[in-house]
C-alpha positions in Angstrom: 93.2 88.1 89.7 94.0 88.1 93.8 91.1 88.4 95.8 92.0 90.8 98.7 90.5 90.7 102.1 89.1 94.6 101.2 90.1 96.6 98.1 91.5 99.3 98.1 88.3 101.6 96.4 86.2 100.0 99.4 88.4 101.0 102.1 88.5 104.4 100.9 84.6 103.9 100.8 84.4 102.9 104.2 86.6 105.8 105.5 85.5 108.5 103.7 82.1 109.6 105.4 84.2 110.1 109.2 85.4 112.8 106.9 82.6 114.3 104.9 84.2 113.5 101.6 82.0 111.7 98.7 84.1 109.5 96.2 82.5 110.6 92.4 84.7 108.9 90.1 87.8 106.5 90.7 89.9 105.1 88.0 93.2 102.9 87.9 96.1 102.0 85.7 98.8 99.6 87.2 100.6 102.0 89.1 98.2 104.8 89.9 95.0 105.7 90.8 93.0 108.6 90.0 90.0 109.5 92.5 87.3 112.5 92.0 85.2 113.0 95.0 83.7 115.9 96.8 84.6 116.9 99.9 82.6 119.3 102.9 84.3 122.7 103.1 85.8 121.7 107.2 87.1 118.3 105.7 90.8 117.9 106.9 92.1 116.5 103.4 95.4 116.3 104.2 94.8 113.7 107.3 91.8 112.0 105.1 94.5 111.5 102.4 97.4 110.6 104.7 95.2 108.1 106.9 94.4 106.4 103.2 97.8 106.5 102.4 99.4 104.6 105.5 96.0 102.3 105.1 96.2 101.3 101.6 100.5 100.7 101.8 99.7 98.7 104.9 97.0 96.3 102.7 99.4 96.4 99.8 102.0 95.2 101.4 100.3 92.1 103.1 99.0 90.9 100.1 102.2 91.5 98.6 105.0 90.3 100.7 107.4 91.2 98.0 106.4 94.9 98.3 107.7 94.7 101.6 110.8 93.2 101.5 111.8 95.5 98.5 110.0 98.6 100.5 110.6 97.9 104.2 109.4 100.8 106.1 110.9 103.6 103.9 110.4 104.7 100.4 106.6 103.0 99.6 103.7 105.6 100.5 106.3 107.6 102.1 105.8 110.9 101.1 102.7 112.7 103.0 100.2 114.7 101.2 100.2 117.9 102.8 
């Protein structure tokens, strides 16, 4: 298994608190995730998830050139939550 320089679970860890969100459970198959956490009634989800979003495809896609060559800058990550 590739060691990354942060996985993706701890960089949502590390982010989460600047926006009062709590991660409960989080669970992955090969092409998904699925994350239960808690959130603070003023959280802003929708830039929380985006900023995780355009986080996580920017460490995918070092640690997997070939994402970006097949990906570029459209099409991976690139609908936003909103």
């Amino acid at each position: 298994m590739m060691q990354y320089q942060i996985e993706p679970k701890q960089f949502f860890e590390r982010i989460s608190p600047d926006y009062k969100i709590e991660v409960i459970e989080w669970n992955h198959d090969k092409d998904h995730v699925n994350i239960l956490f808690k959130a603070h009634s003023k959280s802003d989800l929708s830039k929380f998830i985006n900023t995780y979003k355009s986080a996580s495809s920017r460490l995918l896609k070092k640690n997997f050139h070939r994402l970006k060559a097949n990906f570029g800058r459209i099409g991976f990550g690139r609908n936003r939550f909103v």
